[in-house]
PyMOL commands that place a pseudoatom at each C-alpha (Angstrom):
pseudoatom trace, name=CA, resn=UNK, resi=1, chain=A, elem=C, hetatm=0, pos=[83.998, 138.865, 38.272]
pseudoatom trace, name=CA, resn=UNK, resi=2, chain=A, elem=C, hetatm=0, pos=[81.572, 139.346, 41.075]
pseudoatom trace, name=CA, resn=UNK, resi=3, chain=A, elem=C, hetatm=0, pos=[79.057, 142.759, 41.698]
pseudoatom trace, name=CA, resn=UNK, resi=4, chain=A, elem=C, hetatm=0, pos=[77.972, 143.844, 45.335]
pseudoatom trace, name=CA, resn=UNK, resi=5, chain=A, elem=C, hetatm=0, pos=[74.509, 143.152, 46.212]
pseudoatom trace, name=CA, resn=UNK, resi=6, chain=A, elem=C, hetatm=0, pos=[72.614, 145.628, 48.183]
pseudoatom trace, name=CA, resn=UNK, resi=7, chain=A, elem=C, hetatm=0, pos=[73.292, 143.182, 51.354]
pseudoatom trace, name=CA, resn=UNK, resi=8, chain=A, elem=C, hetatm=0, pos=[77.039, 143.966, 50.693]
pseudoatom trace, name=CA, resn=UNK, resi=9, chain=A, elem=C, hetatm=0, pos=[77.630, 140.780, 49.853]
pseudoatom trace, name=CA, resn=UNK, resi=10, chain=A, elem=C, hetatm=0, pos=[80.197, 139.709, 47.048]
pseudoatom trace, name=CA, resn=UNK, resi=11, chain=A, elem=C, hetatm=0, pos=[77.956, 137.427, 44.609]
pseudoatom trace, name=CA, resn=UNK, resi=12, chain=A, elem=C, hetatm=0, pos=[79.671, 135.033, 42.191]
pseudoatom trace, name=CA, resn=UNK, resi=13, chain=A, elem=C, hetatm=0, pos=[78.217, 134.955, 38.297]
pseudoatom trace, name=CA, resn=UNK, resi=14, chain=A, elem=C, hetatm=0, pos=[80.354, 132.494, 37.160]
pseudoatom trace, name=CA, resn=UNK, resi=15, chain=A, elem=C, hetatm=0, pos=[79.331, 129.025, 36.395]
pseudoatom trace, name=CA, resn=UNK, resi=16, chain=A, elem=C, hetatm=0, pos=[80.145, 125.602, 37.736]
pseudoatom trace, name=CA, resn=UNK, resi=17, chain=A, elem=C, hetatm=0, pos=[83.717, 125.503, 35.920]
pseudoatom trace, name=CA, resn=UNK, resi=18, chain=A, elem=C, hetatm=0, pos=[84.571, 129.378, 37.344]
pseudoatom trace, name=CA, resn=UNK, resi=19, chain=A, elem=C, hetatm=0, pos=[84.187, 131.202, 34.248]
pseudoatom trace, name=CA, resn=UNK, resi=20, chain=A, elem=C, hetatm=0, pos=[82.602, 134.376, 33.831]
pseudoatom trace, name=CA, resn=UNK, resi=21, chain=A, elem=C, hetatm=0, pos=[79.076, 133.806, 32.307]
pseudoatom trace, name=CA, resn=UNK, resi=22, chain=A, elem=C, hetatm=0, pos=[78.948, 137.198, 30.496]
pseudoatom trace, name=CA, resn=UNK, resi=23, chain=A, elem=C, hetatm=0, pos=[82.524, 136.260, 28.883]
pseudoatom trace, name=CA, resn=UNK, resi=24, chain=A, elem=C, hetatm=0, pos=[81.380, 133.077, 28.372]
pseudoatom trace, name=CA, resn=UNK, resi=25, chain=A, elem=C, hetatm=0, pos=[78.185, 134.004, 26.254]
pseudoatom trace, name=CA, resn=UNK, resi=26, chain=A, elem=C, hetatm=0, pos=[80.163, 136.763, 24.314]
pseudoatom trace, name=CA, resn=UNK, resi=27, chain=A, elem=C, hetatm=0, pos=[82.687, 133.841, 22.924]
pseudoatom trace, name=CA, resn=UNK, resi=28, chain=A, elem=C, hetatm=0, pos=[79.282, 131.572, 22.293]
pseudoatom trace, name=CA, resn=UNK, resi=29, chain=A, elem=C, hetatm=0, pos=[78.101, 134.156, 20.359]
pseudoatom trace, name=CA, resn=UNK, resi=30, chain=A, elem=C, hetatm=0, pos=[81.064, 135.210, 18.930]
pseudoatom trace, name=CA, resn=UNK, resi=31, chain=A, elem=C, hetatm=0, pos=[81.727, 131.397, 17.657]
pseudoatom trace, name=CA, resn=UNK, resi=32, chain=A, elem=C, hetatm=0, pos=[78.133, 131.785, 15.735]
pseudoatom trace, name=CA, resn=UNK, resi=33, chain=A, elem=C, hetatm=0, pos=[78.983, 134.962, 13.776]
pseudoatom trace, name=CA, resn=UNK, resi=34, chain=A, elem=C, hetatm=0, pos=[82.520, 134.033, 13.090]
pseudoatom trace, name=CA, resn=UNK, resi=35, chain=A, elem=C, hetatm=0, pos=[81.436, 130.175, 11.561]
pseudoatom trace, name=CA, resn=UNK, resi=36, chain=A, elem=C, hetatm=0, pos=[79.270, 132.571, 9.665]
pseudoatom trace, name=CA, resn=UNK, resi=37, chain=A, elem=C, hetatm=0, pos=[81.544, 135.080, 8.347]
pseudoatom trace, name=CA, resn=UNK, resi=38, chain=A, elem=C, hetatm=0, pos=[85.200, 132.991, 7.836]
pseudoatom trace, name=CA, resn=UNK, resi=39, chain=A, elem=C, hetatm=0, pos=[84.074, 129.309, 7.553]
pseudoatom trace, name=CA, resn=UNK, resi=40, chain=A, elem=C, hetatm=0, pos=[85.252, 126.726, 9.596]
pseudoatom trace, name=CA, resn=UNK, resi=41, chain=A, elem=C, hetatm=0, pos=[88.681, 126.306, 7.915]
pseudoatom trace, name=CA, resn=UNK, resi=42, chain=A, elem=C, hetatm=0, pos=[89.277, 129.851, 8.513]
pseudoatom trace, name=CA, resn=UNK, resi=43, chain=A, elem=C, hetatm=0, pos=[88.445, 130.136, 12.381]
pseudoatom trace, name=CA, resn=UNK, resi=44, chain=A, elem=C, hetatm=0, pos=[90.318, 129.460, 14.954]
pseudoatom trace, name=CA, resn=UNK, resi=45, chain=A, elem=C, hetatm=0, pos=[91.085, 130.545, 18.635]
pseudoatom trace, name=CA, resn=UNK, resi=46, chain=A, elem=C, hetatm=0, pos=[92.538, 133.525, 18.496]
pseudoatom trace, name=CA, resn=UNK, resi=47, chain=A, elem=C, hetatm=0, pos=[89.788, 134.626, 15.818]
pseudoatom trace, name=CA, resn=UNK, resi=48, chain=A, elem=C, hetatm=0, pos=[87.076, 133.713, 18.329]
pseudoatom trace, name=CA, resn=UNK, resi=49, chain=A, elem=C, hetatm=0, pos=[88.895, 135.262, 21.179]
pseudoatom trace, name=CA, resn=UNK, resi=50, chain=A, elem=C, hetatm=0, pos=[89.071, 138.471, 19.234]
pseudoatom trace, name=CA, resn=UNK, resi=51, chain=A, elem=C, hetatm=0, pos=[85.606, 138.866, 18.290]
pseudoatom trace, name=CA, resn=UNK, resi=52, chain=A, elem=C, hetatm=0, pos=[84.324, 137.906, 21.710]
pseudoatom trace, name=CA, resn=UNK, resi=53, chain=A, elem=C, hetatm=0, pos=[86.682, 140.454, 23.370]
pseudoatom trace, name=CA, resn=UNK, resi=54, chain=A, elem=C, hetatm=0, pos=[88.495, 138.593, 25.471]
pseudoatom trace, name=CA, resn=UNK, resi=55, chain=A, elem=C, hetatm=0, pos=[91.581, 137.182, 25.818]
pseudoatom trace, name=CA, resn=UNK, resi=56, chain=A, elem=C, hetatm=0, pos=[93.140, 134.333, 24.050]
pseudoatom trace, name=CA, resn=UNK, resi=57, chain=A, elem=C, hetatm=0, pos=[94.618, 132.589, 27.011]
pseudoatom trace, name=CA, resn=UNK, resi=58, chain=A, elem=C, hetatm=0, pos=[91.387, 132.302, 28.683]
pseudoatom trace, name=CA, resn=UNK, resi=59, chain=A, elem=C, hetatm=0, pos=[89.378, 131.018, 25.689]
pseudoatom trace, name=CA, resn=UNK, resi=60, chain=A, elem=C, hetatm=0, pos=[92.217, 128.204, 25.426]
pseudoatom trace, name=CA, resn=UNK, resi=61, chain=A, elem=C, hetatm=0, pos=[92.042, 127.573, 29.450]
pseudoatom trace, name=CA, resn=UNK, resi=62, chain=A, elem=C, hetatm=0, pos=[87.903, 127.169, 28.905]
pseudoatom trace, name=CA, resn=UNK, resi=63, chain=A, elem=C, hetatm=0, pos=[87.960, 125.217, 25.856]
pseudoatom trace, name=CA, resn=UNK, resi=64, chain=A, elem=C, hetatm=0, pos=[90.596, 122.350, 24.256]
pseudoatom trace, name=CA, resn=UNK, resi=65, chain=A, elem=C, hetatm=0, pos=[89.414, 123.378, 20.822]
pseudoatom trace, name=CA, resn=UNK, resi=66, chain=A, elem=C, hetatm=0, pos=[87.391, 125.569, 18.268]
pseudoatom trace, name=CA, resn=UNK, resi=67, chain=A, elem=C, hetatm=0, pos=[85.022, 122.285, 18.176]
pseudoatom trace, name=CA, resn=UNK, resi=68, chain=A, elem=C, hetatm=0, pos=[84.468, 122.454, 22.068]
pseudoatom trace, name=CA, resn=UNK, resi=69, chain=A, elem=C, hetatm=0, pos=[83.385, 125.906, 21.662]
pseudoatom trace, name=CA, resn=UNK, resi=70, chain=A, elem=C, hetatm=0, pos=[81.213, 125.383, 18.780]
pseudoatom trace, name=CA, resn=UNK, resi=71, chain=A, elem=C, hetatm=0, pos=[79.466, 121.783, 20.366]
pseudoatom trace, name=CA, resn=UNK, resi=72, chain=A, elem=C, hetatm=0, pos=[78.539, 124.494, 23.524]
pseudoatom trace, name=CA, resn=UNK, resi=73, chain=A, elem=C, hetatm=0, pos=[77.498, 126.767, 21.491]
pseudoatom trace, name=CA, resn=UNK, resi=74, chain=A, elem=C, hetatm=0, pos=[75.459, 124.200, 19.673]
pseudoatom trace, name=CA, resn=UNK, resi=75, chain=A, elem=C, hetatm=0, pos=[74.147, 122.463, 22.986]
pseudoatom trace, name=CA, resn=UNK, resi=76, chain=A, elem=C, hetatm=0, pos=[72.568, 126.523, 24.399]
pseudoatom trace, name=CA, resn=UNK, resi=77, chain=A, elem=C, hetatm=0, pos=[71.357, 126.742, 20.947]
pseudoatom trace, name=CA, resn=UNK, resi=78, chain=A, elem=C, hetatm=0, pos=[69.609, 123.798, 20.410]
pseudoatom trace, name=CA, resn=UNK, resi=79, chain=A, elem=C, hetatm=0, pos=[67.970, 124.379, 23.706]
pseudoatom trace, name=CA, resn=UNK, resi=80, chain=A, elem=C, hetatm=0, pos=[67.094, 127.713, 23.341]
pseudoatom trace, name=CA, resn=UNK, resi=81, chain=A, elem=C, hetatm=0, pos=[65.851, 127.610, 20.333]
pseudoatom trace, name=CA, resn=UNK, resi=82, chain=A, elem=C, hetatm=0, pos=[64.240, 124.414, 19.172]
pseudoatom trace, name=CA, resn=UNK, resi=83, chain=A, elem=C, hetatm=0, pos=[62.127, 124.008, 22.292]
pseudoatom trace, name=CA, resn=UNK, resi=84, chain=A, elem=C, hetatm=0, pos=[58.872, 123.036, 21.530]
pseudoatom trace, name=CA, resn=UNK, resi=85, chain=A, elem=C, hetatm=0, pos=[55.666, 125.257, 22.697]
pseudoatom trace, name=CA, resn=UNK, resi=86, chain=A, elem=C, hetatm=0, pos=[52.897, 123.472, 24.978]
pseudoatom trace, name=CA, resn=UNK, resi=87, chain=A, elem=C, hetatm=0, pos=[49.393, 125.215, 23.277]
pseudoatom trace, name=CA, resn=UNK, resi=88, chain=A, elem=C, hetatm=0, pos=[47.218, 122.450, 24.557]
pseudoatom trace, name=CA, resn=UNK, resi=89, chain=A, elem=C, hetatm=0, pos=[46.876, 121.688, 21.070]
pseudoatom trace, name=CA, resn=UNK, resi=90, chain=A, elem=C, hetatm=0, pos=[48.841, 118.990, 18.924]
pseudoatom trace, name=CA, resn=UNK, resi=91, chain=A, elem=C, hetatm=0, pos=[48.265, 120.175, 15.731]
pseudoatom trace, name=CA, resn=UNK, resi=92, chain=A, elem=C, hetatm=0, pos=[49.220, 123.698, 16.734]
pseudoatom trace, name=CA, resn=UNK, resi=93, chain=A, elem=C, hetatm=0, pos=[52.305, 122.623, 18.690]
pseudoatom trace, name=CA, resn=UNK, resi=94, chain=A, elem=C, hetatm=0, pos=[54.097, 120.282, 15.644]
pseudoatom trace, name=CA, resn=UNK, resi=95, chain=A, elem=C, hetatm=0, pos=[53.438, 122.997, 12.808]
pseudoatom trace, name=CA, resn=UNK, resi=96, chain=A, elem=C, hetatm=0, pos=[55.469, 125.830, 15.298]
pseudoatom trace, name=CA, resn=UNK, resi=97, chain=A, elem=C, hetatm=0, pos=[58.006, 123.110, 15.937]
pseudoatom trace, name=CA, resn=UNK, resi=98, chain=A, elem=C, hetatm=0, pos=[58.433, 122.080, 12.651]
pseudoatom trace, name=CA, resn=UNK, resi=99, chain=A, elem=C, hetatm=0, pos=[58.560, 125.229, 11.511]
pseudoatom trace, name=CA, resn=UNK, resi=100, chain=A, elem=C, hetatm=0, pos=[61.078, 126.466, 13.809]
pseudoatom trace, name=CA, resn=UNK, resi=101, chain=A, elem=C, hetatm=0, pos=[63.222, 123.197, 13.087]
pseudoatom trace, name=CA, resn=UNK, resi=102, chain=A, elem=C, hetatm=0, pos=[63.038, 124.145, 9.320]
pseudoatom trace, name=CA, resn=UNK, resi=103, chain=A, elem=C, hetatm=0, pos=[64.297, 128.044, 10.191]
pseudoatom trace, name=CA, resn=UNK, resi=104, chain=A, elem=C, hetatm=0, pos=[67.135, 126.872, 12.589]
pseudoatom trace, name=CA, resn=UNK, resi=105, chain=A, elem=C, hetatm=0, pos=[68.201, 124.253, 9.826]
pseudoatom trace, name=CA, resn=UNK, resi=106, chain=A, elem=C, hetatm=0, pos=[67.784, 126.734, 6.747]
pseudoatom trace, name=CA, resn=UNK, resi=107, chain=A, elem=C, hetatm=0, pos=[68.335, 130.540, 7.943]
pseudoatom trace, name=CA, resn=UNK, resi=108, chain=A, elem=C, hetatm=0, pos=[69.702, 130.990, 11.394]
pseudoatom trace, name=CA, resn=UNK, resi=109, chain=A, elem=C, hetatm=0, pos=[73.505, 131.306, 12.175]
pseudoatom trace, name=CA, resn=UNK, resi=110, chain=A, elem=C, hetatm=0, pos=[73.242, 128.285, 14.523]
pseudoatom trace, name=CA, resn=UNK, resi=111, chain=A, elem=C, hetatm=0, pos=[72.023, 126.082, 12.035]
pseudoatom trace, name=CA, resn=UNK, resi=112, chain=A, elem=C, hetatm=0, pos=[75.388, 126.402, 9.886]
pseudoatom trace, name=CA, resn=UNK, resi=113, chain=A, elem=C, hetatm=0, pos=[76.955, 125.414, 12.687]
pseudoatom trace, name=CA, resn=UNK, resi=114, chain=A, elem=C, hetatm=0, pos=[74.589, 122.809, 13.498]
pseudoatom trace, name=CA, resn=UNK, resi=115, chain=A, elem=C, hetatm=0, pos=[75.671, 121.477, 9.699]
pseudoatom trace, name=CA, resn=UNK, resi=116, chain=A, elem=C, hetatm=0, pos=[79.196, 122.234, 9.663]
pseudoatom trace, name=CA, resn=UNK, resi=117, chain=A, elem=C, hetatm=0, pos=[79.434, 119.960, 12.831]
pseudoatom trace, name=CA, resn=UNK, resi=118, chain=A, elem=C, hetatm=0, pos=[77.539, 117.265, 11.322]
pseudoatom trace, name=CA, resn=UNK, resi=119, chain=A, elem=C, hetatm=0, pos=[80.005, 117.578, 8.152]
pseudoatom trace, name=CA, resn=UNK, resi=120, chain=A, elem=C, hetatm=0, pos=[83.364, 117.206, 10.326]
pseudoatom trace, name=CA, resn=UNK, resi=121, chain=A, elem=C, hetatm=0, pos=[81.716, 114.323, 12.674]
pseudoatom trace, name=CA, resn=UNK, resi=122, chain=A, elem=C, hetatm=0, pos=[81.535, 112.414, 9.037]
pseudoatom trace, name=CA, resn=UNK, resi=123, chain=A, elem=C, hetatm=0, pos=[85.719, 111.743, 9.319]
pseudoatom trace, name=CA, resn=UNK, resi=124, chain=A, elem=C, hetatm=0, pos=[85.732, 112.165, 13.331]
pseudoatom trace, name=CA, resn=UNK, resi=125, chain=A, elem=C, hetatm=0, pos=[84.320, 109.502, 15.202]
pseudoatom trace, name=CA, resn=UNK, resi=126, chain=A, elem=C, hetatm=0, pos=[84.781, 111.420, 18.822]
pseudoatom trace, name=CA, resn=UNK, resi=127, chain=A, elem=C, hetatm=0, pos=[82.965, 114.258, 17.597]
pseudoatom trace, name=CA, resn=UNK, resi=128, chain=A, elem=C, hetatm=0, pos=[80.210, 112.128, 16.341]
pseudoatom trace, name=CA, resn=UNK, resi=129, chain=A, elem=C, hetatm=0, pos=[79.921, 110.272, 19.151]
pseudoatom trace, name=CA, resn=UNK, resi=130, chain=A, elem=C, hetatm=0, pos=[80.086, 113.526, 21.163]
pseudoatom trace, name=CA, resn=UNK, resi=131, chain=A, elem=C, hetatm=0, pos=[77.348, 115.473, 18.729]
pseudoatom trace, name=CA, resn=UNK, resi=132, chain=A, elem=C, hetatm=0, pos=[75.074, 112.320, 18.958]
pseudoatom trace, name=CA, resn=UNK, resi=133, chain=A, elem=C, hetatm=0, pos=[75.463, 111.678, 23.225]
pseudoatom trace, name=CA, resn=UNK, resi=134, chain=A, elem=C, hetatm=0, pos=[75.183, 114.958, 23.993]
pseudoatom trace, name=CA, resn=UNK, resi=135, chain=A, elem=C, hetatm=0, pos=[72.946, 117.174, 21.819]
pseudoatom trace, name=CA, resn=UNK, resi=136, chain=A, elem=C, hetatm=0, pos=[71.437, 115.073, 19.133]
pseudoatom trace, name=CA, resn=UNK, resi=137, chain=A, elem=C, hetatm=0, pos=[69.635, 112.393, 21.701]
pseudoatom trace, name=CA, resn=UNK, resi=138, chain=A, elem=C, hetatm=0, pos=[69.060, 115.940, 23.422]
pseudoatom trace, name=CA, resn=UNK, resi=139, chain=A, elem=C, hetatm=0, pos=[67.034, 117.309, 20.271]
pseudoatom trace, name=CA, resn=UNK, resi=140, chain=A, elem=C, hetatm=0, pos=[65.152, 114.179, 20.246]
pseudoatom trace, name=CA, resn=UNK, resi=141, chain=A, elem=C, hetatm=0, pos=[64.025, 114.098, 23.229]
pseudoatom trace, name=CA, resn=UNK, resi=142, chain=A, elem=C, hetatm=0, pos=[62.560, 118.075, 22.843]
pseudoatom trace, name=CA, resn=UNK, resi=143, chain=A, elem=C, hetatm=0, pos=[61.189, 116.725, 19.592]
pseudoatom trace, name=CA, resn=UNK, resi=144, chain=A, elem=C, hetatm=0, pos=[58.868, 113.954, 21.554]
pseudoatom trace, name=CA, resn=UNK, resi=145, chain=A, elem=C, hetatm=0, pos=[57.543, 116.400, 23.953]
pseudoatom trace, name=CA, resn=UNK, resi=146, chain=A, elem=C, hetatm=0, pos=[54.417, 117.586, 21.627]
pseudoatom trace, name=CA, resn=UNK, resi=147, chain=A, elem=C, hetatm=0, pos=[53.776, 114.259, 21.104]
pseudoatom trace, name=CA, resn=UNK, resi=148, chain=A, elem=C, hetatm=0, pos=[54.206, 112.894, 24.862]
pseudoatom trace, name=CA, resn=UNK, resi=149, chain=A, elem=C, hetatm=0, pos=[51.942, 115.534, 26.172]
pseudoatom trace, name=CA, resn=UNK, resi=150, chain=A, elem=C, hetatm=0, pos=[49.348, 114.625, 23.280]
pseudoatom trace, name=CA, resn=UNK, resi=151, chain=A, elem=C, hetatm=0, pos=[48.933, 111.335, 24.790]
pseudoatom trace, name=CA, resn=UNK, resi=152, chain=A, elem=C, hetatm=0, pos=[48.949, 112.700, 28.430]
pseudoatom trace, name=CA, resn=UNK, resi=153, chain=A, elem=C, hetatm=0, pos=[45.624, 114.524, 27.011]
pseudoatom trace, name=CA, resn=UNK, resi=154, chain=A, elem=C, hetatm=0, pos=[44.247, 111.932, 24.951]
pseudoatom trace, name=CA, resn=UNK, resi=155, chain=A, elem=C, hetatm=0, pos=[44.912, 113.570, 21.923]
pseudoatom trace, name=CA, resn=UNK, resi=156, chain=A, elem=C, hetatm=0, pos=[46.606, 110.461, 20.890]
pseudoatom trace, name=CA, resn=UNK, resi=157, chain=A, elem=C, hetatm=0, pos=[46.870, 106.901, 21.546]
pseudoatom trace, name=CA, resn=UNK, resi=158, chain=A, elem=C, hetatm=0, pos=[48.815, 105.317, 24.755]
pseudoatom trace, name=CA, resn=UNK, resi=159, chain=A, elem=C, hetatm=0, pos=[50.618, 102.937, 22.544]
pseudoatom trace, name=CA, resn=UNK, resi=160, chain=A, elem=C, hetatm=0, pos=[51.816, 105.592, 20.031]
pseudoatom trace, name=CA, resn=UNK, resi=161, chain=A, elem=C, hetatm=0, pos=[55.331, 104.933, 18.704]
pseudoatom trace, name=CA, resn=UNK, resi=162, chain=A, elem=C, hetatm=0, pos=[56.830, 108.211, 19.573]
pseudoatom trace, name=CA, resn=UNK, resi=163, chain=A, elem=C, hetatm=0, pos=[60.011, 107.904, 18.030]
pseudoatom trace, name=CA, resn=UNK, resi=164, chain=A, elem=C, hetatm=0, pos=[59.058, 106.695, 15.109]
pseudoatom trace, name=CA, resn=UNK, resi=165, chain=A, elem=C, hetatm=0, pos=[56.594, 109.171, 14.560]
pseudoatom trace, name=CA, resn=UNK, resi=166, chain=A, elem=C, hetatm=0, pos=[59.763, 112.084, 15.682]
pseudoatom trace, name=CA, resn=UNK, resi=167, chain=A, elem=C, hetatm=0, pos=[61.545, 110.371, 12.125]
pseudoatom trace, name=CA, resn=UNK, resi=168, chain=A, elem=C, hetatm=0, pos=[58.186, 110.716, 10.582]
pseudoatom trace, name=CA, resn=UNK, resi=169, chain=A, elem=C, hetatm=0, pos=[57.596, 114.411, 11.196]
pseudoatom trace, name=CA, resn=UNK, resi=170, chain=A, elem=C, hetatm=0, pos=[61.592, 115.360, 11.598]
pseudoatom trace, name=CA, resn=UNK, resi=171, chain=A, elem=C, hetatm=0, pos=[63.583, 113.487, 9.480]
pseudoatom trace, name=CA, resn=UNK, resi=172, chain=A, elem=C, hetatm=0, pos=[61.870, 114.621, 5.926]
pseudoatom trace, name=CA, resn=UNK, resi=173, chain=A, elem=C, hetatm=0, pos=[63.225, 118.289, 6.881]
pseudoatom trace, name=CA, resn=UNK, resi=174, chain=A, elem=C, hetatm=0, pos=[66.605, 117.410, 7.375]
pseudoatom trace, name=CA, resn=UNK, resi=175, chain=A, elem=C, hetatm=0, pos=[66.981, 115.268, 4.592]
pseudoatom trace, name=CA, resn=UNK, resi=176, chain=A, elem=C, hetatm=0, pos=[65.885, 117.969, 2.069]
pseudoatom trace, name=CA, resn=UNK, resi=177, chain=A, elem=C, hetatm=0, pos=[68.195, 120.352, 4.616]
pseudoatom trace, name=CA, resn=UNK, resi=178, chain=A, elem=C, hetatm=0, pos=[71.268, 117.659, 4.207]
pseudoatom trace, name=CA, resn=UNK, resi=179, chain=A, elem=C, hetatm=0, pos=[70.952, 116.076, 1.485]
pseudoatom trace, name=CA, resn=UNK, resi=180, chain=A, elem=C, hetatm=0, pos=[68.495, 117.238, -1.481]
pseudoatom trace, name=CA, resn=UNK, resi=181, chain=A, elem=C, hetatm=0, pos=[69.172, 121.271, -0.716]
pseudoatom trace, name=CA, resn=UNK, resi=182, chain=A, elem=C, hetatm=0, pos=[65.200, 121.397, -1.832]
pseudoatom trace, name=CA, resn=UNK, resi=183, chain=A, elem=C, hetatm=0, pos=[63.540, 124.095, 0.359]
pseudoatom trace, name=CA, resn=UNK, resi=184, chain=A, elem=C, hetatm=0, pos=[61.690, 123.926, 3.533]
pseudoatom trace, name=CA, resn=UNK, resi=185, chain=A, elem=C, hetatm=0, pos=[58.534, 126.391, 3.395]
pseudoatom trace, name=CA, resn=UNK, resi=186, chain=A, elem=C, hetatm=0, pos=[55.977, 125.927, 5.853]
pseudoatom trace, name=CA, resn=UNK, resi=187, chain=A, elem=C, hetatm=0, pos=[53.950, 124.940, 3.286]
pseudoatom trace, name=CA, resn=UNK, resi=188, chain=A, elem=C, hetatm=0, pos=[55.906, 121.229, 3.595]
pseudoatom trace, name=CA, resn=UNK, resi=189, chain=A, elem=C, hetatm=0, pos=[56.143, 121.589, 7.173]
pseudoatom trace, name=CA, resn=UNK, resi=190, chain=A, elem=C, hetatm=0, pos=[52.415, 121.791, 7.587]
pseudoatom trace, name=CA, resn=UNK, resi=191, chain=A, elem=C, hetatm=0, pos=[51.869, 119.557, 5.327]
pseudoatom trace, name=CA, resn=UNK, resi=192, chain=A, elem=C, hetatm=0, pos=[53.950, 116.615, 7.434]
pseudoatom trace, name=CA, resn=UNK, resi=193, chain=A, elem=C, hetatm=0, pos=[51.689, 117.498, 10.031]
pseudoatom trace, name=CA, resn=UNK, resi=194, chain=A, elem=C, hetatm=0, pos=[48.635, 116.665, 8.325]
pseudoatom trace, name=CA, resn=UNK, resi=195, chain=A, elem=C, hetatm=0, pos=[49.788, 113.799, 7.001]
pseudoatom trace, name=CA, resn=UNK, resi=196, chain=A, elem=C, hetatm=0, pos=[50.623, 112.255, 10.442]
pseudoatom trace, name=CA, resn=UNK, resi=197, chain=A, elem=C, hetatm=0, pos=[47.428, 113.056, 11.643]
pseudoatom trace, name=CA, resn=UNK, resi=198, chain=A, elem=C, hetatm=0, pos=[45.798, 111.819, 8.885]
pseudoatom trace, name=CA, resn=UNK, resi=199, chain=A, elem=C, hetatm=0, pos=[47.671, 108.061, 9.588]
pseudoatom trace, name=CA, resn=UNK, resi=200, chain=A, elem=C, hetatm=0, pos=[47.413, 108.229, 13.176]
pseudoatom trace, name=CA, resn=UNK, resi=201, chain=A, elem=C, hetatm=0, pos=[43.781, 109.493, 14.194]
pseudoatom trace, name=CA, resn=UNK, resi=202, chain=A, elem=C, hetatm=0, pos=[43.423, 111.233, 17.557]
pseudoatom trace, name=CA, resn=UNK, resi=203, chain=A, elem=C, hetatm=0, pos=[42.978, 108.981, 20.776]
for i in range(1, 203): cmd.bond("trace and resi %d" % i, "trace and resi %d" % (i + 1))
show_as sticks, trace
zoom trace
């Protein structure tokens, strides 16, 4: 719904598909909490609609399914938080952004959803494909940026295999995240860091 601006006139707040963008972050956030709380067996629609205070009908006219809200959700989240920061300084940038990779994965509501996603795309080969096109090459793109701007300064080599060093500094967190259930202190997170830099000396 629209507000009057002090020109009188009506201004529109909803987004490119009409919906309201205040309703439509209350049922993002609501789709967080709920995973949280119920599980994703337990949640559905009407559950979502519920907590995000709006009606049912309109969270079904927005969104085909529970797992179109949540891969939304997922998308804002993964932008939001797991951007990387630009210190100037490379060392400095991958220890925050492997450190906030390790929280999001290990403690914040949008990681469980993050992993509950990448359980259900294991037996559905849309949502993989889905998870993977849209927010996964997404992530790894964010996750080259302290290393593209590194060799933009100098800090490292012009021929530096960026993606291979993203699975060198990423991949060790998620498979203790996914797979091992070992924990991810900053201690290890630092730790990758130094090790890269140890095997790939500054430019």
């Amino acid at each position: 719904m629209g507000d009057v601006t002090e020109s009188g006139q009506n201004r529109n707040h909803g987004n490119r598909y009409g919906r309201s963008e205040n309703a439509r972050r209350a049922v993002l956030h609501a789709v967080d909490d709920l995973l949280v709380e119920v599980g994703f067996a337990r949640l559905t629609m009407e559950g979502i609609a519920a907590k995000a205070g709006v009606g049912k009908q309109t969270v079904y006219r927005w969104w085909p399914s529970k797992v179109d809200i949540l891969l939304e959700a997922l998308g804002d989240d993964l932008a939001e938080e797991l951007a990387p920061p630009d210190t100037g300084d490379l060392r400095a940038d991958l220890r925050a952004h492997l450190a906030a990779v390790a929280s999001f994965l290990t403690i914040a509501d949008a990681g469980a959803m993050f992993r509950t996603l990448l359980g259900q795309a294991q037996h559905d080969a849309d949502l993989a494909r889905q998870l993977r096109e849209e927010h996964l090459r997404g992530q790894h793109a964010r996750d080259r940026l302290p290393l593209e701007r590194a060799v933009a300064r100098g800090e490292l080599p012009p021929d530096t295999d960026l993606d291979s060093a993203v699975e060198q500094l990423v991949g060790p967190i998620h498979y203790r995240v996914l797979v091992t259930g070992a924990p991810v202190p900053p201690e290890f997170t630092d730790e990758l860091v130094e090790r890269y830099l140890r095997e790939h000396p500054r430019g």
